[in-house]
N, C-alpha and C positions, 0 to 999 in steps of 0.2 A: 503226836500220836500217829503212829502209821495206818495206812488204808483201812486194812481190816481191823482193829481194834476199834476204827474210829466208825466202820460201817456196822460190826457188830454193837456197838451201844446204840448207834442211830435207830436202828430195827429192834431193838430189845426192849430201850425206854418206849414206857405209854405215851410219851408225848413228845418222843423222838423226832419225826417226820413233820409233826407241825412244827418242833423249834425250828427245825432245818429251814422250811418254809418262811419262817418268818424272819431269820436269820438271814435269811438270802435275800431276801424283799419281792421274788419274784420264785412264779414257779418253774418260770427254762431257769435260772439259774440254779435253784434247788434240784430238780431233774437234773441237768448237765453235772453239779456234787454229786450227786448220788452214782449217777450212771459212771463219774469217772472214776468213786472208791470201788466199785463194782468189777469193772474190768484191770483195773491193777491188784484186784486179788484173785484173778484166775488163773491159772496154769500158764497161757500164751499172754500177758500182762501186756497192756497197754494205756497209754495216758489219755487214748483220744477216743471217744466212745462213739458207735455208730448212731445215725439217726433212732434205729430203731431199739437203742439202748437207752436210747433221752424219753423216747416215748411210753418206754415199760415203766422208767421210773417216774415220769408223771403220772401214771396213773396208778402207781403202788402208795406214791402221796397222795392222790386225790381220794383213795381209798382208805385211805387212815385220816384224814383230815376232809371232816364234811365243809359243803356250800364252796369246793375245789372242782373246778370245770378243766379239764383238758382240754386244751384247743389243737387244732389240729398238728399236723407235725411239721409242716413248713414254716409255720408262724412257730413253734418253739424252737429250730432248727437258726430260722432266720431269728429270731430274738437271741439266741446265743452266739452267732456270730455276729451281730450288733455289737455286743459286747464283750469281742474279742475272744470268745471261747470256741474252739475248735471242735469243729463236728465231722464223721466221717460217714 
């Protein structure tokens, strides 16, 4: 499924953002998915989302999925490059 197909159902289904979430196991990893469908469907496409791309979609999941705390954005920044996913 390419980006946008794949970020238009995640946002469409009611309980989109919490599979993603739970799918992920974590929510820098969910955020970092979402932020990177995000930006390779924009006009200037790119793979690597900025920090404050990871932190919009953390809290566009924490807002569809209650008892989701965003922590700050160093700590989700640093937990995605822990886990080898690139942040700019």
């Amino acid at each position: 499924m390419i980006p946008l197909e794949w970020l238009q159902e995640v946002i469409r289904e009611r309980d989109g953002l919490r599979r993603l979430l739970e799918e992920a196991g974590s929510l820098s990893v969910a955020a970092h998915r979402l932020a990177t469908a995000k930006c390779m469907t924009t006009e200037h496409s790119s793979a690597v989302p900025t920090r404050g791309e990871v932190r919009a979609a953390a809290r566009q999941i924490a807002s569809r999925v209650p008892g989701t705390a965003v922590p700050e954005t160093a700590l989700l920044v640093s937990d995605c490059e822990a886990l080898g996913l690139a942040v700019i």
